[in-house]
FISE-291351 format. One record per residue (C-alpha): y, z, x. Coordinates in steps of 0.2 Angstrom, whole numbers, plus 2048, in hexadecimal, padded with zeros to 3 digits. Layout:
<sevexs>
sevex y: Y&z: Z&x: X
...
</sevexs>
This chain:
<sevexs>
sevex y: 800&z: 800&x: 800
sevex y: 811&z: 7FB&x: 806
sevex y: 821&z: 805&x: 806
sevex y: 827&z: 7F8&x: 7F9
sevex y: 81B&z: 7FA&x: 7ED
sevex y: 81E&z: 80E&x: 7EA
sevex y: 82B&z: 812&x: 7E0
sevex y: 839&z: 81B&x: 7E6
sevex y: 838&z: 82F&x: 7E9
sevex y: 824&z: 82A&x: 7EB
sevex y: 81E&z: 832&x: 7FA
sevex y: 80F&z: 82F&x: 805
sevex y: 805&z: 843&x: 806
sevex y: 7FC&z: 846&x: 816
sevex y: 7EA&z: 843&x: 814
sevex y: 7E2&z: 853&x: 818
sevex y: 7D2&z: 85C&x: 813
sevex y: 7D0&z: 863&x: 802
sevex y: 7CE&z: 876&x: 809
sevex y: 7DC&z: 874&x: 815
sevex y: 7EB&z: 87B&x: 80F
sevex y: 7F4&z: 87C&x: 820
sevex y: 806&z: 871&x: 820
sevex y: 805&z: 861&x: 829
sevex y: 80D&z: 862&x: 839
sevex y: 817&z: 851&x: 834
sevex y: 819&z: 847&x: 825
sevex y: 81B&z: 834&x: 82C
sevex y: 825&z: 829&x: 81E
sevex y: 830&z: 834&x: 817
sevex y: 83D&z: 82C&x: 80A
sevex y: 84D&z: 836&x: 813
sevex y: 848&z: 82A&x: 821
sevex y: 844&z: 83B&x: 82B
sevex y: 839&z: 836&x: 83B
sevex y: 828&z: 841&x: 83F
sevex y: 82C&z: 84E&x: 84B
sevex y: 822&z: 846&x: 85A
sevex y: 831&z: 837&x: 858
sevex y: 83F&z: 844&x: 856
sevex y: 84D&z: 841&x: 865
sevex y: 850&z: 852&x: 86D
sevex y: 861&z: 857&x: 86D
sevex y: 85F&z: 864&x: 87D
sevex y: 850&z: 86B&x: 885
sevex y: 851&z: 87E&x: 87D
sevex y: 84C&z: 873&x: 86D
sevex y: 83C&z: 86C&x: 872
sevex y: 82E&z: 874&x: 86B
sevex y: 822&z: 87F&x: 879
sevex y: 810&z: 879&x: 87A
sevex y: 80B&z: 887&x: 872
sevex y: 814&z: 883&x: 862
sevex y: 80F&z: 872&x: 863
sevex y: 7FC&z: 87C&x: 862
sevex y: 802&z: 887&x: 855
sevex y: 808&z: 877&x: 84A
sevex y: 7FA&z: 86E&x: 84D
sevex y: 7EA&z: 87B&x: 847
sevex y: 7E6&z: 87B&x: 85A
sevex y: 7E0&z: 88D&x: 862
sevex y: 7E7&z: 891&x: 872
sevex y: 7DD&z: 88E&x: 882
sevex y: 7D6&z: 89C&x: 88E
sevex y: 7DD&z: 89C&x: 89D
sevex y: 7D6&z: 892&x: 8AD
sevex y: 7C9&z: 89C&x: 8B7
sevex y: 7CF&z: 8A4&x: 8C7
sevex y: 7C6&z: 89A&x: 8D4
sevex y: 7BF&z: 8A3&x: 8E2
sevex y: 7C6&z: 8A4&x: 8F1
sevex y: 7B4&z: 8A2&x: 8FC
sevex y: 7BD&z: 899&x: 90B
sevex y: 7C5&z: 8AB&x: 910
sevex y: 7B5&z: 8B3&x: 910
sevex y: 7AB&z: 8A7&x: 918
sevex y: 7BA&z: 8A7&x: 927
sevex y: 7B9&z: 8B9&x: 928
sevex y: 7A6&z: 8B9&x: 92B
sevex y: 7A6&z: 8AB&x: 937
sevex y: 7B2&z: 8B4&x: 940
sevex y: 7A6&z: 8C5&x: 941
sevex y: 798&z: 8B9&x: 949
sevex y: 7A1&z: 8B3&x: 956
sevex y: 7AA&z: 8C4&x: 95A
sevex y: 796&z: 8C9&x: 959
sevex y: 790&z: 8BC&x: 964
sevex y: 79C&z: 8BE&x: 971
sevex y: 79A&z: 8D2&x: 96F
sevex y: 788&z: 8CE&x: 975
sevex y: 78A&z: 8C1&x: 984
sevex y: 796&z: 8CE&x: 98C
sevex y: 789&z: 8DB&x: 989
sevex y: 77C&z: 8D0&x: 994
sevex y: 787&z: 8C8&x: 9A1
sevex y: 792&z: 8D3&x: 9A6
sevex y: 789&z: 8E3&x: 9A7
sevex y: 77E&z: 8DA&x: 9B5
sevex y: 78C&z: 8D4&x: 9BF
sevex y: 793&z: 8E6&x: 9C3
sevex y: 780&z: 8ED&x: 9C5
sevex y: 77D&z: 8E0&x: 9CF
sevex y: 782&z: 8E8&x: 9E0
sevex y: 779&z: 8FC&x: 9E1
sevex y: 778&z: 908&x: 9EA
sevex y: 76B&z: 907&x: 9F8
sevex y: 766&z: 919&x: 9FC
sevex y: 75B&z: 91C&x: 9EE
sevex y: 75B&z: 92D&x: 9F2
sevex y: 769&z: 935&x: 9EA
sevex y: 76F&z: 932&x: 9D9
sevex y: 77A&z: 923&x: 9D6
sevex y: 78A&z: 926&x: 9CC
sevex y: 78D&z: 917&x: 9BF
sevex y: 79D&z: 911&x: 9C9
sevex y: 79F&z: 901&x: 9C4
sevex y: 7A6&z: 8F3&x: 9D0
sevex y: 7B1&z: 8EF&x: 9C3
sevex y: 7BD&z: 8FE&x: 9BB
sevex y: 7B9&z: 903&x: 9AB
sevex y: 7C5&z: 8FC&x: 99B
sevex y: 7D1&z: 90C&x: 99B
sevex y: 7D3&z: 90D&x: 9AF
sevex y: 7D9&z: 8FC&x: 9AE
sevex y: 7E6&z: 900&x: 9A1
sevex y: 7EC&z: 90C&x: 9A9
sevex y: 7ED&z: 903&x: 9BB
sevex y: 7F6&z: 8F5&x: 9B1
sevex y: 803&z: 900&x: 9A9
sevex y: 805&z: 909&x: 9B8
sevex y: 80A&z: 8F6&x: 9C0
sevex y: 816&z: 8F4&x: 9B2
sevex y: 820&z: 908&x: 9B7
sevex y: 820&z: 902&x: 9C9
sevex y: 812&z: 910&x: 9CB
sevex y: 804&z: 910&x: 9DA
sevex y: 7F9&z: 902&x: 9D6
sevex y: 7E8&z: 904&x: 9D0
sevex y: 7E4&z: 910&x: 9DF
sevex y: 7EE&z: 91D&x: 9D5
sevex y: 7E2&z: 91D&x: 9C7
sevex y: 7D9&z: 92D&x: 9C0
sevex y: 7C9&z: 92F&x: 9CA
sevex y: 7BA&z: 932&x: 9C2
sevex y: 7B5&z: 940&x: 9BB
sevex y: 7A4&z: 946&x: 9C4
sevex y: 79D&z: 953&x: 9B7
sevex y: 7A1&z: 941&x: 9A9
sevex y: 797&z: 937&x: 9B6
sevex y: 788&z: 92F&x: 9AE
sevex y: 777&z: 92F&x: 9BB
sevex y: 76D&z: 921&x: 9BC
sevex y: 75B&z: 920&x: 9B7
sevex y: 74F&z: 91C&x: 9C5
sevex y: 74C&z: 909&x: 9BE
sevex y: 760&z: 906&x: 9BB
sevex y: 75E&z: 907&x: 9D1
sevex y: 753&z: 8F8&x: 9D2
sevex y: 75E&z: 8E8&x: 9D7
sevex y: 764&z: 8DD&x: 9C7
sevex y: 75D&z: 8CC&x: 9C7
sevex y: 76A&z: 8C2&x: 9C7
sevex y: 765&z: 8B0&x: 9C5
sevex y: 771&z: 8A8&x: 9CE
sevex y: 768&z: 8B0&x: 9DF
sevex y: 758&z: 8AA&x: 9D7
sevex y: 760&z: 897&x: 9D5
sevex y: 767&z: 899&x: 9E8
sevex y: 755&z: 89C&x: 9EE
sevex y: 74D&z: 88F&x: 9E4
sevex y: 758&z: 884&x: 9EB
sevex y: 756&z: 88A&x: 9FC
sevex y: 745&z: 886&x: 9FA
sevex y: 746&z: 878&x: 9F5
sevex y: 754&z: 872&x: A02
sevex y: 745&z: 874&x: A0E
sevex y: 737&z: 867&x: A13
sevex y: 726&z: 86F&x: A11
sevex y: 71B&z: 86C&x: A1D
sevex y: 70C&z: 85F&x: A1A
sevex y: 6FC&z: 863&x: A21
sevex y: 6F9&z: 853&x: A2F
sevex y: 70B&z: 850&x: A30
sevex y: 718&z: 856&x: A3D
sevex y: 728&z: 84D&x: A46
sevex y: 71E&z: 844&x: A53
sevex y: 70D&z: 840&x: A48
sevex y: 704&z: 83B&x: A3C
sevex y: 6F0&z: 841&x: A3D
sevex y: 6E3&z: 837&x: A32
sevex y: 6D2&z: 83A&x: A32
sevex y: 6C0&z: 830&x: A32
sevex y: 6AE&z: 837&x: A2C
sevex y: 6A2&z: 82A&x: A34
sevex y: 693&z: 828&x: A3B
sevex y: 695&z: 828&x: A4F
sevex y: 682&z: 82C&x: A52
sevex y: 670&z: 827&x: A45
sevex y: 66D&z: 814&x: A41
sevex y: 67D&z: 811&x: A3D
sevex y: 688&z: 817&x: A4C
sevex y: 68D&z: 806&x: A4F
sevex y: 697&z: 804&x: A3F
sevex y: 69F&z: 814&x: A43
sevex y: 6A7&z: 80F&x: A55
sevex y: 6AB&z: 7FE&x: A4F
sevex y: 6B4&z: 805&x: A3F
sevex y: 6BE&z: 813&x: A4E
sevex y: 6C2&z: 804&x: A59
sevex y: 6CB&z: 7FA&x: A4C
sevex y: 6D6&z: 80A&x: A42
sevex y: 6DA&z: 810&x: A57
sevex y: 6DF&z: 7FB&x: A59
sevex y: 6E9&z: 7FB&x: A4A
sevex y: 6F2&z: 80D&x: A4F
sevex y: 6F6&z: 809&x: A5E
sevex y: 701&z: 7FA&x: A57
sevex y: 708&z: 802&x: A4B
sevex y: 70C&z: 811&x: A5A
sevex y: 717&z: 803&x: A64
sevex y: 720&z: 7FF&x: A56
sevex y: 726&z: 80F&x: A54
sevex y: 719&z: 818&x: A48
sevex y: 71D&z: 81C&x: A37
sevex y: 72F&z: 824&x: A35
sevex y: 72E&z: 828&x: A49
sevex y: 71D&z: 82F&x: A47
sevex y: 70E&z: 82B&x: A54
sevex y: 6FD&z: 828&x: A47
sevex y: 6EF&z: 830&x: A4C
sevex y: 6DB&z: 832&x: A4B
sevex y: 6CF&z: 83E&x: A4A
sevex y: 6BC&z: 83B&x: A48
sevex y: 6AE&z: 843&x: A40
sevex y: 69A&z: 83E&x: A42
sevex y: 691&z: 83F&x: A33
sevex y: 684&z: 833&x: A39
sevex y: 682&z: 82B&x: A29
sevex y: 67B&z: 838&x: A20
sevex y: 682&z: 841&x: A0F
sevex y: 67B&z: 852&x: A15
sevex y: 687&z: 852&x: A23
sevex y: 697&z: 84C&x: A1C
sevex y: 69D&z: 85F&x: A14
sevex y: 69E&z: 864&x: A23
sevex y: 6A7&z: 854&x: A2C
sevex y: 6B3&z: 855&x: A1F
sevex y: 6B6&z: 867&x: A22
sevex y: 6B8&z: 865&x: A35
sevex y: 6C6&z: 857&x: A32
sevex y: 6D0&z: 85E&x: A25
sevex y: 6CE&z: 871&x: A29
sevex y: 6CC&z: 870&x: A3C
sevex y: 6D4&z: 862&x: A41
sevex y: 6E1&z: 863&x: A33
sevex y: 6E3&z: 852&x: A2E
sevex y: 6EF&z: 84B&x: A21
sevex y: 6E3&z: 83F&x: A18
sevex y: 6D3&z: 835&x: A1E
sevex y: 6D2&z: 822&x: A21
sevex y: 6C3&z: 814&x: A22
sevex y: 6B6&z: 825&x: A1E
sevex y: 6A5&z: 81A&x: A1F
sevex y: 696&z: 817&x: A13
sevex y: 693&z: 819&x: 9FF
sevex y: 684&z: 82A&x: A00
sevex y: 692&z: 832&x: A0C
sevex y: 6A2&z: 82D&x: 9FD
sevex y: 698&z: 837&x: 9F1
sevex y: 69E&z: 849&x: 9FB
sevex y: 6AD&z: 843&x: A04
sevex y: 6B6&z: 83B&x: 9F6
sevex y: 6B8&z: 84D&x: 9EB
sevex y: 6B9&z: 854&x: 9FA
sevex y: 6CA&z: 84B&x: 9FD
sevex y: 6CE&z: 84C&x: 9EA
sevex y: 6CD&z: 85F&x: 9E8
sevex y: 6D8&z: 85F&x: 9F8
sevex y: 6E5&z: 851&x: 9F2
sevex y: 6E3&z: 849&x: A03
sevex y: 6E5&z: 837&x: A06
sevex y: 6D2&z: 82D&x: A06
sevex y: 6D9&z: 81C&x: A0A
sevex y: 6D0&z: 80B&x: A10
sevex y: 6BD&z: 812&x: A0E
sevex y: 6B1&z: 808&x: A16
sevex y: 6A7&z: 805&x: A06
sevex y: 6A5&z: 7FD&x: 9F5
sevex y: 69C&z: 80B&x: 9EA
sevex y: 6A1&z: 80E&x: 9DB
sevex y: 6A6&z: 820&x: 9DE
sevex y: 6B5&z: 81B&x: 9E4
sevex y: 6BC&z: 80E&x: 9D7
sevex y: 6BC&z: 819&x: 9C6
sevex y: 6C6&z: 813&x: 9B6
sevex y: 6D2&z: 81B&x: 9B7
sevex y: 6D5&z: 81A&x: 9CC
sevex y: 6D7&z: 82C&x: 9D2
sevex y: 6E7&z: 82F&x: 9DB
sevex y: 6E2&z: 832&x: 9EC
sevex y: 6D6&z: 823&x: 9ED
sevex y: 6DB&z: 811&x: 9F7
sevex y: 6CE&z: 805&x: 9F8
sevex y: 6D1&z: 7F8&x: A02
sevex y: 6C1&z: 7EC&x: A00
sevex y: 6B8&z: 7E4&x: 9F0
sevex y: 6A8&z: 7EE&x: 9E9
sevex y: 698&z: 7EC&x: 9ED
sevex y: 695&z: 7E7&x: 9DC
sevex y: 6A1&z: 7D9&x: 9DC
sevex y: 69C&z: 7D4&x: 9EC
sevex y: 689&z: 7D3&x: 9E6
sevex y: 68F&z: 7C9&x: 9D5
sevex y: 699&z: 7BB&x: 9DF
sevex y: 689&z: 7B9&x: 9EC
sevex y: 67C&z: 7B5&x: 9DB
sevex y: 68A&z: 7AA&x: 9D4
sevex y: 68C&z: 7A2&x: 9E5
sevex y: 679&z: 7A0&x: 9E7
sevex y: 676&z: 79B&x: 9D4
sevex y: 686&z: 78E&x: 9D3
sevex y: 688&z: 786&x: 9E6
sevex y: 677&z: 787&x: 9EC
sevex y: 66D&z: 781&x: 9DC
sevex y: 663&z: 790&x: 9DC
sevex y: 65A&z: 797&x: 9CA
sevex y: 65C&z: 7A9&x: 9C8
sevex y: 64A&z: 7B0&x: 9CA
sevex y: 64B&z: 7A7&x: 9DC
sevex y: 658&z: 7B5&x: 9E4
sevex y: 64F&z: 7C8&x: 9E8
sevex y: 65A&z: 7D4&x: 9EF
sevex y: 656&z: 7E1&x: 9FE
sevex y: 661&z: 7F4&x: 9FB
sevex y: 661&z: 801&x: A02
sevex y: 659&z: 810&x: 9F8
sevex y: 66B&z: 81B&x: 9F6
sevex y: 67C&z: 818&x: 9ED
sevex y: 680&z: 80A&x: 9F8
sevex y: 66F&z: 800&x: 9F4
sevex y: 673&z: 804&x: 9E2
sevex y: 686&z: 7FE&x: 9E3
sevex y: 680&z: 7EC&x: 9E5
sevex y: 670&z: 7EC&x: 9DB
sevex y: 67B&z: 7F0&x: 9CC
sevex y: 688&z: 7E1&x: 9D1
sevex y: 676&z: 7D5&x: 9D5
sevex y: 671&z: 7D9&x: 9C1
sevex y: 682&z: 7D8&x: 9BA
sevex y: 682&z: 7C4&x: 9C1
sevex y: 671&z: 7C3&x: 9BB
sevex y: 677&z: 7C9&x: 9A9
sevex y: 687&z: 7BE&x: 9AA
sevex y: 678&z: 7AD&x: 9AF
sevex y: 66A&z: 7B1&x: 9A2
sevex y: 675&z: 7B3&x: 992
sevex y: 678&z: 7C7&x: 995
sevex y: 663&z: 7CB&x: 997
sevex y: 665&z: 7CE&x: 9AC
sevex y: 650&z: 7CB&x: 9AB
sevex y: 644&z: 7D0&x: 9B7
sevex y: 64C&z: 7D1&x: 9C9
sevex y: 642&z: 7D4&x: 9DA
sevex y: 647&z: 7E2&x: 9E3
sevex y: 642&z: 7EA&x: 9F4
sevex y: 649&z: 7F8&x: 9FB
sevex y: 649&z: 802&x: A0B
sevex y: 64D&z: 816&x: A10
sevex y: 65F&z: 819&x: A19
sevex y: 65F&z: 81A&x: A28
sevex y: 653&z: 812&x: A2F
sevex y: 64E&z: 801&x: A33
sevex y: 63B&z: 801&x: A2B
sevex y: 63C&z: 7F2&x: A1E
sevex y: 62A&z: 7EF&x: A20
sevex y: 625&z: 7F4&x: A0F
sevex y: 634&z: 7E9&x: A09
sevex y: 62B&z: 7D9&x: A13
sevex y: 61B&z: 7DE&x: A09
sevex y: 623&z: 7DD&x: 9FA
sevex y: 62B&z: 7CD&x: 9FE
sevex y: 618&z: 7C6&x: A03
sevex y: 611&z: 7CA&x: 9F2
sevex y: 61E&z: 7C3&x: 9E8
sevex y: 61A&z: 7B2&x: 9DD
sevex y: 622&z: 7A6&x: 9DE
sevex y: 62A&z: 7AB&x: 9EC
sevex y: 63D&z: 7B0&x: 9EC
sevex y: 649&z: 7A0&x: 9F6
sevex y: 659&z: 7AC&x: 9F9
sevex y: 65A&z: 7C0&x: 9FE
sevex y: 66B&z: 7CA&x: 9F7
sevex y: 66A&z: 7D7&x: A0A
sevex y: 672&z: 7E7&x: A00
sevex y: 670&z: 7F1&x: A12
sevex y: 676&z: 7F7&x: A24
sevex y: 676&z: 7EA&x: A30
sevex y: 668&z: 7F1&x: A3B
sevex y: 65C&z: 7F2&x: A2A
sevex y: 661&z: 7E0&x: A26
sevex y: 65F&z: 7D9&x: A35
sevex y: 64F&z: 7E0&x: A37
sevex y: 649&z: 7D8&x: A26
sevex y: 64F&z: 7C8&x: A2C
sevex y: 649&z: 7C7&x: A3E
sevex y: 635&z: 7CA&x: A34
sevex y: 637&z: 7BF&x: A27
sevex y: 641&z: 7AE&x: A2E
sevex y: 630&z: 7A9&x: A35
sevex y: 628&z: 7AB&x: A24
sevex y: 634&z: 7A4&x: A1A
sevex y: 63F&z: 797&x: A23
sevex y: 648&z: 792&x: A16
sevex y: 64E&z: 7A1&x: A0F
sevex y: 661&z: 7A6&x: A0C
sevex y: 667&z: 7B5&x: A11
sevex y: 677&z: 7BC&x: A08
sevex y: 67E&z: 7CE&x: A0D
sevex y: 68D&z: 7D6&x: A06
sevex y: 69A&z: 7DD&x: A10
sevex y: 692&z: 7EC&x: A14
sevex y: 68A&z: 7E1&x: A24
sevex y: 693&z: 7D9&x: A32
sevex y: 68D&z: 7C8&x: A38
sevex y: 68F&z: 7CD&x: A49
sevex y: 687&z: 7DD&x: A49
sevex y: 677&z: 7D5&x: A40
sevex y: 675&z: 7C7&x: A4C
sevex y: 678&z: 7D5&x: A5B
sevex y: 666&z: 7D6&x: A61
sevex y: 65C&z: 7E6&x: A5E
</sevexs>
């Protein structure tokens, strides 16, 4: 309905709710052209209405007041401030404490008096104020009372440890080179178990007479570092039961720093945990045993030469490949120890490797160490069918050369291999 349509002194009520009997803040429309009271102009600020009668006109309650809001920032400041007052309260307690103990008394006969290096908090008060009233200096300061003097227990007489004198001794230690056993200004001393008597003797010279060669070089080029290298020897003649004790003579006696070119795989058996439990050097071993080439390496050992077992591998893949030879045509002669055993295991792991993985039936003859009695193994070799074309010679040179010098005649056309373990010149040597 439009204002033009009512008749005049019509007026518009204020919808409101039936039970409501409250007066309508405003009455928009009025005839008298009046303006609601939210459009009134205010002549002057005294005459506008305060928010609370605003409330009052309008049916609305008055709000509570805002909460206070806590002021948690104050009292967390104050108790960070007590812990590190606390913390500080407690390093002081430690440190300093030592530092004026740190210095007592010697004579531990008579009492000691707790006077501190450091005066007390109110003797230095007093010496400062007495500065400031051009007073004696701190000299002039009230002794201390002898009957307030508090004694010492007999453990507060024990020195402080102070680590500072510990750190200063570490590094005073440590400032100093310890002395290696075998190693002075002048020289270095290695030594050699090997045997210099028994079958073998002549390995044993020849192995001497090449490490005092190669020393003697070294020597005239001025050593190592200025150091003159040296050898010492030991005889164990070859023989396991006599190597504890060559080793004990070197290292214990003769006080070497490690051991070089020790000879034979029975003898590696002792000598190398020997050398391990002793952290000496065992470097260059004449020998392919297995003994000394573990997975993983132990960290003392330093071969210097292929195994026997790889050396026995190439010889049947040599004998197999370039000479036209069928497996069950090569024997092997071994010696009946660890070192005969080192290269039967590299002869059957060539055999595996040429048969599909089956190694087969393989002819072995075997002889006792240290000695030169092969005729069993030439027995052996007799009875065999068919008979054998090549010989793997897993032995000492006098034993191998024995075995060939009887059976050349027999068997003209056979092929004799050896692995490193026997020199060419020492075989052909006569006997």
């Amino acid at each position: 309905m439009t204002r033009d349509a009512r008749g005049k002194g019509d007026s518009v009520r204020h919808l409101r709710a039936p039970n409501d009997d409250r007066d309508p803040p405003f009455a928009p429309g009025y005839d008298d052209d009046r303006r609601p009271m939210y459009e009134q102009s205010w002549r002057d600020e005294r005459d506008r209405p305060t928010p609370a009668e605003f409330a009052a006109r309008f049916g609305v309650q008055e709000l509570p007041p805002q909460p206070r809001q806590r002021r948690s920032f104050g009292i967390l400041g104050i108790l960070g401030l007590v812990a590190v007052a606390a913390g500080v309260a407690g390093f002081a307690a430690l440190k300093l404490p030592a530092r004026w103990t740190s210095a007592p008394s010697t004579d531990s006969s008579t009492d000691v008096a707790v006077t501190a290096s450091v005066p007390s908090v109110s003797i230095r008060a007093s010496q400062a104020f007495a500065q400031v009233q051009d007073a004696p200096p701190a000299s002039a300061a009230p002794a201390v009372v002898p009957e307030a003097v508090t004694r010492l227990r007999d453990k507060d007489r024990l020195p402080k440890f102070d680590t500072r004198m510990a750190n200063a001794a570490v590094a005073t230690q440590a400032g100093a080179q310890p002395s290696v056993q075998g190693v002075t200004d002048t020289e270095i001393r290695f030594g050699m178990a090997a045997p210099f008597s028994g079958p073998a003797r002549e390995m044993g010279r020849q192995l001497k007479l090449g490490i005092e060669l190669a020393f003697a070089q070294a020597n005239e080029d001025g050593g190592v570092h200025g150091r003159q290298l040296k050898l010492s020897t030991a005889d164990d003649a070859y023989e396991p039961t006599r190597t504890l004790n060559a080793m004990k003579d070197l290292y214990e006696q003769q006080k070497v720093f490690g051991f070089v070119e020790n000879y034979g795989s029975p003898t590696a058996l002792i000598s190398v945990p020997y050398a391990l439990e002793r952290h000496a050097l065992y470097f260059g071993a004449f020998t392919g045993a297995p003994s000394l080439r573990r997975d993983p390496p132990d960290r003392y050992v330093f071969n210097y030469r292929a195994g026997y077992a790889e050396e026995a591998d190439a010889l049947v893949r040599y004998l197999v490949k370039n000479r036209r030879l069928r497996p069950q045509d090569i024997g092997v002669l071994t010696q009946q120890d660890a070192y005969g055993d080192a290269g039967w295991d590299g002869v059957a792991k060539a055999m595996r490797g040429l048969r599909g993985g089956n190694a087969g039936e393989i002819f072995r003859m075997s002889y006792n160490r240290n000695t030169v009695n092969v005729d069993e193994a030439i027995a052996q070799l007799k009875r065999q069918r068919p008979a054998i074309k090549a010989v793997v010679l897993v032995a000492t040179f006098r034993a191998a050369a024995k075995f060939i010098e009887k059976t050349r005649d027999l068997y003209p056309d056979m092929i004799y291999a050896t692995i490193s373990g026997v020199g060419s010149r020492s075989t052909a040597m006569p006997r």
